[in-house]
N, C-alpha and C positions, 0 to 999 in steps of 0.2 A: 461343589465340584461341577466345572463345565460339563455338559451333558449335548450333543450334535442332535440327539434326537431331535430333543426341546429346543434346541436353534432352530431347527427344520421346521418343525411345530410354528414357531411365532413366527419365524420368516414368510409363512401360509397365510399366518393369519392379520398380517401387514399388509401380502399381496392383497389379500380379501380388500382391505379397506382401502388400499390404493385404487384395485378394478370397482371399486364403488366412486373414485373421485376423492374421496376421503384423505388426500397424500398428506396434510399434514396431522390429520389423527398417524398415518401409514407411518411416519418418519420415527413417533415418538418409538412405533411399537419394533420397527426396523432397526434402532437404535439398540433394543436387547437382544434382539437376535445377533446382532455384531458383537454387542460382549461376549456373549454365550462363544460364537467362534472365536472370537479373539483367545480366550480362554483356553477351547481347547485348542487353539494349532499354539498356544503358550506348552502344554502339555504332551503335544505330539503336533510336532511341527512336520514333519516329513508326513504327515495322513492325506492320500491324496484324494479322497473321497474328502474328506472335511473339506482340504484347498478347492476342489471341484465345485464344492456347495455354496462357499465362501465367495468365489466369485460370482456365484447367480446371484445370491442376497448381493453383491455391488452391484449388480446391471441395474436389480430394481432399485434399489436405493437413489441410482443415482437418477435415475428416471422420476421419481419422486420428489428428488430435490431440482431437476429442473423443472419440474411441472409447479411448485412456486415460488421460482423464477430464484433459486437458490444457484444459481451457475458455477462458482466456484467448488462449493463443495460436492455439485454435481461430478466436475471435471475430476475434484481428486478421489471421486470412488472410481469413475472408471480407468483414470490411470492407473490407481492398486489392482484392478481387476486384469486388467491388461498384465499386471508385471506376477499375475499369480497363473494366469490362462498360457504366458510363457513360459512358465517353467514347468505345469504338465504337461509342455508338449503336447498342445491340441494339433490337429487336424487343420488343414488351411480354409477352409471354411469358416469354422469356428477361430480360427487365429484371423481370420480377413474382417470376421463380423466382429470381434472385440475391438480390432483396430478400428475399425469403421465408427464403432460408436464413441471412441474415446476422438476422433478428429471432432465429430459431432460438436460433443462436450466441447472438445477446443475452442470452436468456432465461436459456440457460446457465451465461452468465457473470455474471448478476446486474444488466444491462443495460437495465434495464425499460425508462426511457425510450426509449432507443435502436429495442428489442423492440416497443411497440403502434407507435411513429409509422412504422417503419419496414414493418411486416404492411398500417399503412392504406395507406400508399405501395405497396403491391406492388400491393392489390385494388383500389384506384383506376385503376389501367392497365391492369384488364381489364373497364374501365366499361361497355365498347363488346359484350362478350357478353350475349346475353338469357340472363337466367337462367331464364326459363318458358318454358322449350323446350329439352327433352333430344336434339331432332336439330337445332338447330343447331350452328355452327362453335365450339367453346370450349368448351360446356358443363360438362365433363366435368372440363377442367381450369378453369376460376370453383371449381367444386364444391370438386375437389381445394387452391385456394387458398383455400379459405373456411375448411374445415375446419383446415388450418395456420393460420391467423391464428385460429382460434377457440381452437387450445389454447397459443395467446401470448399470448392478451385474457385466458385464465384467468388466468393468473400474472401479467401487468404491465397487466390495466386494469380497467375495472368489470366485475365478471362478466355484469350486465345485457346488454352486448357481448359477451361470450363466450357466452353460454348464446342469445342472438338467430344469434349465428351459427355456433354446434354445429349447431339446430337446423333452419337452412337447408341447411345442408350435407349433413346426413340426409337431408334432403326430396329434396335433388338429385340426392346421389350413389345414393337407394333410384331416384329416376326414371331414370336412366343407365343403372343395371342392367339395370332392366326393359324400358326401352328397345331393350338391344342381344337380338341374333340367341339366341334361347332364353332369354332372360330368366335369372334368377337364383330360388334359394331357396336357404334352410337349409341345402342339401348342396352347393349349388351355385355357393356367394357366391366361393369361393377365398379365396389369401391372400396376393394380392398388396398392390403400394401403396395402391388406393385404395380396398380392402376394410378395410387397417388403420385407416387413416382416414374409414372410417365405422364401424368397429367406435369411432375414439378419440371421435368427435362423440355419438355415441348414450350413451357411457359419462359422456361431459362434462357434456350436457345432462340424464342422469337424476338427475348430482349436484348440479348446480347448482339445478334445478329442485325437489328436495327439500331443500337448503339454503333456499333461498326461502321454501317452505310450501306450495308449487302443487304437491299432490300427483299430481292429475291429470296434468298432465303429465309428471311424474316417471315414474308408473306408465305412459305411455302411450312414452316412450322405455326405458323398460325391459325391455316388452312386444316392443318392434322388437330391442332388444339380444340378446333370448333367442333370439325367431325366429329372424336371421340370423347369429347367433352363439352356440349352445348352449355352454353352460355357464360363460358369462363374464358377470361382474357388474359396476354400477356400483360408484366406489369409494363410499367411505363422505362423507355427503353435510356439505360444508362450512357455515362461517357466514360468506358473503359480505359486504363492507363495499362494498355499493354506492355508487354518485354518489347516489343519491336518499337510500341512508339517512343518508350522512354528510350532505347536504343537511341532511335532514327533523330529524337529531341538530344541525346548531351553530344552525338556526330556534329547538327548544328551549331552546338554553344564550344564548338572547338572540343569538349571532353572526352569524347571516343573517336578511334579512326579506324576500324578494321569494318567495313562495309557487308564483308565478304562472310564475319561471323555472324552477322543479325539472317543473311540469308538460312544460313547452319543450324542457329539456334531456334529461328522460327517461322517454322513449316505452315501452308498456307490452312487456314483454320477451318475453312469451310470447305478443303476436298474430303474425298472419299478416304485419303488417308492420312486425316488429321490424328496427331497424337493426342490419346486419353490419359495418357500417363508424364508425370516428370523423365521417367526413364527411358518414354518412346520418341521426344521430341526430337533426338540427336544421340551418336555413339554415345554411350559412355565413357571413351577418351578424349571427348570436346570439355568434358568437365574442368578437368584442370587445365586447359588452352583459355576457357573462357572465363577462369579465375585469374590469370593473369592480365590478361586483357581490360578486366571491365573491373578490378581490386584500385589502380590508379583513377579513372574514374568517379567510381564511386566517392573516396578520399575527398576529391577534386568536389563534387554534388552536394555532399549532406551537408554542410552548413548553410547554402543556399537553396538547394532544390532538394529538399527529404524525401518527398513523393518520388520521386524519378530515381534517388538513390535507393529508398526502400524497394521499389520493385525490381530492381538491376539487381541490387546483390542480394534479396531473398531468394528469386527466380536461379540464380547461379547459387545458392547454397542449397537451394532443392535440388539440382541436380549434381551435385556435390556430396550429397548426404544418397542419393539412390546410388552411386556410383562406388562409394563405399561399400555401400550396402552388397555390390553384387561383387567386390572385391575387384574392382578394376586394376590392373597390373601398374601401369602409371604411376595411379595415385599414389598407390600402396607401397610401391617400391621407393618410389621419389618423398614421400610425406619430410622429410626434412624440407623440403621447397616447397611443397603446397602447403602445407600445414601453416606455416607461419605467414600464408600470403590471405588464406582462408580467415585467421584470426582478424589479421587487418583490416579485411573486406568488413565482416560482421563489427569492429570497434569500429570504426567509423560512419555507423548506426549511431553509435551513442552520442553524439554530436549533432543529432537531427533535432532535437527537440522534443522528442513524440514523447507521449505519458501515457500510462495506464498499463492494463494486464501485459499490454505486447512489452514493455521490460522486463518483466517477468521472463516473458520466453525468449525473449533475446537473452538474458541472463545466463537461462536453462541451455539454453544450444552454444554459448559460449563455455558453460560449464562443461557439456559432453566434448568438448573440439578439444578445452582445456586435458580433457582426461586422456584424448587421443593423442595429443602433442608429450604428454607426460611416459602413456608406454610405449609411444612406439620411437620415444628420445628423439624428439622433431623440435622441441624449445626447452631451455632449461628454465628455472622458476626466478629465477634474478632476471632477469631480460624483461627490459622497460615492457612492452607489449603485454609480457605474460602478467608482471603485476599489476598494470592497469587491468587487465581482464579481472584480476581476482578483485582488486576493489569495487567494481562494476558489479560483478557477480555478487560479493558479500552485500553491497547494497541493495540490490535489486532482485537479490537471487529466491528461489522460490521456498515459499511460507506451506506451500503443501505439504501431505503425510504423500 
C-alpha cells in the first residue's frame, strides 16, 4: 500500500544525496519516492497535501536530472509540477516561481516557445509589486523574477526584451542592496542567489548592449559589472536578430509595409521605459492588428529567410498568447478572424526547415491554438489548415508525460 509518509522519507533522503552532488545515485532513489506518490494520488487523488508534496519531489527531481544534463526529462517533471502547483491554486509567488523554473527547463530543452510565454506568465503575476520602491513588499523578488525571465528572453525572444529587462533588473536588485541594513559594495555584494543574478543581468546587458552598437551603455554596465564583481566580464558581445531588425529587413525585401507598426511594436530598448514583459511592449489590442499584418509576411519568409520568419511570428505569437491570457476583448470577441490567421502565421514555420526540440513546441502551441479554434468554434476540423495542423502535430507532437 502507498504510504506519503515513506514518499516523504525517501524524497529526504534523495535530496540528501542530491545536496551531496550525488544526482545520479539522487535520481534512482527519487525515482521511488515518485511511485510511492504516484500511488497514493492513484488512491486519493483529490489529497492536497500529497499533490503539494508531489510537486516539491518534481522541482528536485528535475533539478537533478538537469544537473546530468538529462534536459528533457528535466523539462517534463517541471511541466507536471507546474500543471499540479495549478491546480492548488498557489499563491503568485509560488505560481511565478514554478513558471519560472519550467521556462528554465524550456530553454534547456530547446523549448523556446514554451520558455518566453511561459517567463511572461510568471512576471505578469507579480504585476501587483511596485517596482520603484526597494522597501515595499516583493521588491526583491519582481527584481529576482526579472532577471530570470531576462536570461530566457535572451535565448527564445527578441533580445530588445532581454536587454530591457537585464537592465531593470540591475537597477533593482543594485537598489535592494542598497537598501538593506549596511548596504553593499565590492567586497560586500556576497555570492548568494540574488548576487548571481545580478552579476548574470549586468553581464547580459553589456552584451547585448554592445551587440546593438550602444556603446554607452555597454560600457556603462560593464562599469557596474567590474564594481560589484571584480574580475568578471561581459561575454563576448552577440549579433542580435531583433523584432525591429527583421521588421526593418522583410520592409526592404518588399515583404512588409506598415512602418508605422515596428514603431508600435518596438519601444526603444535602452530608455528608462523599456518593456520587461511581452505584454508591456504595446496595448494588448495591437496583438491582433499585428497578426494580420506581419501573417502575410511571414508566408511570404519562411522558405527563404526562416530566421526573420522565426522571429516575426514567434515575437507576435508571444504577444498573442499574453493578450489571451489577459482576455483582450478584440481577440476574443473576433477569434473567428484571428484564430485562423494565428494558425497560418505558426504553419508556415513548418516550411522553415528547422529541426530538433523546437518542433516539438511549435507542435505544442499549435496543439493549444488547435484546441482554442475548436471551443471557441473559430475552424471546423475539415478545413485544409486545420488538417494539416493535426498531421503536423501527430508528427511532431509532444513525446512528454
Amino acid at each position: 500500500m502507498p504510504n506519503r509518509r515513506h514518499a516523504r522519507r525517501t524524497h529526504r533522503d534523495a535530496a540528501k544525496l542530491a545536496a551531496a552532488g550525488n544526482h545520479q545515485g539522487a535520481l534512482a532513489v527519487y525515482a521511488h519516492a515518485e511511485g510511492e506518490f504516484r500511488g497514493c494520488l492513484a488512491v486519493h487523488p483529490e489529497d492536497r497535501a500529497t499533490r503539494s508534496d508531489f510537486a516539491e519531489l518534481l522541482a528536485d527531481l528535475a533539478a537533478s536530472h538537469a544537473a546530468v544534463g538529462e534536459v528533457g526529462e528535466a523539462y517534463a517533471a517541471q511541466r507536471e509540477r507546474v500543471a499540479i502547483t495549478a491546480s492548488l491554486q498557489a499563491g503568485p509567488v509560488e505560481w511565478a516561481a514554478a513558471r519560472l523554473d519550467l521556462a528554465e527547463a524550456a530553454v534547456g530543452a530547446g523549448r523556446l516557445l514554451t520558455a518566453a510565454t511561459e517567463a511572461d506568465a510568471a512576471l505578469g503575476l507579480l504585476e501587483e509589486v511596485d517596482p520603484a520602491d526597494p522597501s515595499s513588499p516583493g521588491f526583491t523578488t519582481l527584481a529576482d523574477a526579472i532577471a530570470r525571465a531576462a536570461r530566457v528572453y535572451a535565448r527564445a525572444a527578441d533580445p530588445d526584451l532581454a536587454v530591457g529587462a537585464a537592465d531593470q533588473a540591475a537597477r533593482m536588485l543594485i537598489a535592494a542592496r542598497e537598501a538593506a541594513p549596511g548596504g553593499f559594495g565590492a567586497d560586500g555584494i556576497g555570492l548568494d542567489g540574488t548576487a548571481g543574478l545580478l552579476r548574470d543581468s549586468l553581464r547580459l546587458a553589456a552584451a547585448l548592449h554592445a551587440g546593438a552598437g550602444r556603446a554607452g551603455h555597454a560600457r556603462g554596465a560593464a562599469d557596474l559589472l567590474t564594481r560589484h564583481f571584480p574580475g568578471v566580464s561581459p561575454p563576448s558581445a552577440p549579433i542580435p536578430l531583433t523584432l525591429r531588425a527583421a521588421l526593418e529587413t522583410a520592409m526592404r525585401m518588399g515583404a512588409f509595409f506598415d512602418p508605422g507598426l515596428i514603431e508600435r511594436l518596438c519601444p526603444d530598448p535602452a530608455g528608462r521605459g523599456a518593456p520587461v514583459t511581452v505584454s508591456a511592449r504595446c496595448d494588448p489590442g495591437l496583438a491582433a492588428v499585428a497578426l494580420h499584418t506581419v501573417e502575410p509576411a511571414v508566408e511570404g519568409l519562411a522558405p527563404t529567410h526562416p530566421n526573420l520568419a522565426w522571429r516575426i511570428a514567434t515575437e507576435v505569437h508571444y504577444l498573442l498568447t499574453a493578450a489571451d491570457r489577459v482576455g483582450e476583448r478584440n481577440l476574443h470577441l473576433n477569434f473567428r478572424d484571428h484564430g485562423p490567421a494565428w494558425l497560418a502565421m505558426l504553419m508556415a514555420l513548418t516550411a522553415t526547415g528547422k529541426q530538433g526540440p523546437i518542433l516539438q513546441d511549435l507542435a505544442a502551441a499549435l496543439a493549444e491554438l488547435r484546441e482554442r479554434l475548436r471551443t471557441r468554434h473559430a475552424a471546423a476540423d475539415h478545413e485544409p489548415l486545420v488538417v494539416a495542423a493535426n498531421r503536423f502535430i501527430a508528427m511532431h507532437g509532444d513525446r512528454v508525460r
